[in-house]
N, C-alpha and C positions, 0 to 999 in steps of 0.2 A: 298470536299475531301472524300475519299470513307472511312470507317469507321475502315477499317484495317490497315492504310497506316501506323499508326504509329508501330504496333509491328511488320508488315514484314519488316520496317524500322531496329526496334530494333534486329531485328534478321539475319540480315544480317549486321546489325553493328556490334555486338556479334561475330560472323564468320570471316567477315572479320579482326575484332581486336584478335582475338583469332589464327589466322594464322600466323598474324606478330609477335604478343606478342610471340606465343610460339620458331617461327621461330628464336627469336632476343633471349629471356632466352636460350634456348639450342645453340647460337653461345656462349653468355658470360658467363654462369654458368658451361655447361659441357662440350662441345667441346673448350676452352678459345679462347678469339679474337686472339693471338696468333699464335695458332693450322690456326682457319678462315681466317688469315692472310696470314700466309706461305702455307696453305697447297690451298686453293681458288682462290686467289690473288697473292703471289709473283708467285711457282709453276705453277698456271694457265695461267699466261701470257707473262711468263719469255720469250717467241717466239716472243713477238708484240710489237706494238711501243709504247704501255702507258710507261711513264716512273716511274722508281720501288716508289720517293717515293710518285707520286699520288695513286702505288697499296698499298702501304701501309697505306695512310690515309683514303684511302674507305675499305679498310679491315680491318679495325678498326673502323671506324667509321660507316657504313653499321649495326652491330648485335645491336649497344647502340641505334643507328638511330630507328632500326625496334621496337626494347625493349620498346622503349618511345610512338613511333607512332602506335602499337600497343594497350599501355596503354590507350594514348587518345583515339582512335576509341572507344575500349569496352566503358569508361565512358561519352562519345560523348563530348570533350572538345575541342575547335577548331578543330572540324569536317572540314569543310571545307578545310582549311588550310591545316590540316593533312593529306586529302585524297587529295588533290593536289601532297602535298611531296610523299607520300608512291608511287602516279603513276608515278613522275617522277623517284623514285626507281625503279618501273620497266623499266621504257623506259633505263633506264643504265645499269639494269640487262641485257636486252634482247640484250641489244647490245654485252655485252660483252661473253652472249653467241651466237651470233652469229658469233661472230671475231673466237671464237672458235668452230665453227661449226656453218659453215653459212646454211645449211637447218636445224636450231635446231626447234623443235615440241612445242612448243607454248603452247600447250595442256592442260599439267602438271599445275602448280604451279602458272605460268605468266597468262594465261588465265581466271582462276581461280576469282582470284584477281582482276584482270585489270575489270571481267563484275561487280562485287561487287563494286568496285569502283565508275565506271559509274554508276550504278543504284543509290546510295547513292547519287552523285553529280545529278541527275534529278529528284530525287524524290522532289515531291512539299517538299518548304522550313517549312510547319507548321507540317513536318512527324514526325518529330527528340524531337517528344516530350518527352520520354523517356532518357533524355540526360540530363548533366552538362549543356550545354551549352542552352538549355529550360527553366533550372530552372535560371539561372543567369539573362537571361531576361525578366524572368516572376517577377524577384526580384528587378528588374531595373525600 
């Protein structure tokens, strides 16, 4: 293993959990789930065929989702797991903006994320040294 894998490891964990963490505090602390609720989700898709109360249990549950799996990433705690969950976030993000604009730009935010993700998930498994989840089994 090449000698830096772990802190570019650590540094793109950093990122990527700093994107979700912040993404997820600013839905539940300042904008309230509420607001992300009605104004994201009921609003957003009051045209389509989700019915209202799945938009209400992802609009609510989506910013506590991101809050938490955000936290794990930064302290690398069920990494793995986590970064499963948060891609399958995207893949339901991306869909729902595509229902709402079906050429939606990828680019932004989803992209982003989605290569962070991937590279975390292939990075050889002894990278993630810098992590909760290192120390737990270096203690085991």
């Amino acid at each position: 293993m090449h000698t830096n894998w772990p802190i570019v490891h650590l540094m793109m964990r950093l990122i990527l959990g700093l994107l979700f963490f912040m993404a997820g505090y600013w839905k539940v602390f300042i904008l309230s789930v509420k607001t992300h609720t009605e104004k994201f989700f009921i609003e957003g898709f009051a045209e389509h065929w989700i019915p209202e109360w799945l938009l209400v249990t992802l609009g609510y549950g989506v910013p506590y989702f991101e809050l938490i799996t955000g936290f794990l990433i930064i302290v690398g705690l069920q990494l793995r797991a986590t970064l499963i969950g948060v891609g399958f976030l995207l893949v339901m993000t991306t869909y729902g903006h595509t229902l709402q604009q079906p050429l939606f730009d990828i680019d932004g935010h989803t992209f982003t994320r989605l290569i962070l993700i991937v590279f975390l998930l292939l990075a050889p498994l002894d990278a993630n040294r810098y992590s909760l989840d290192f120390l737990l089994k270096r203690r085991s």
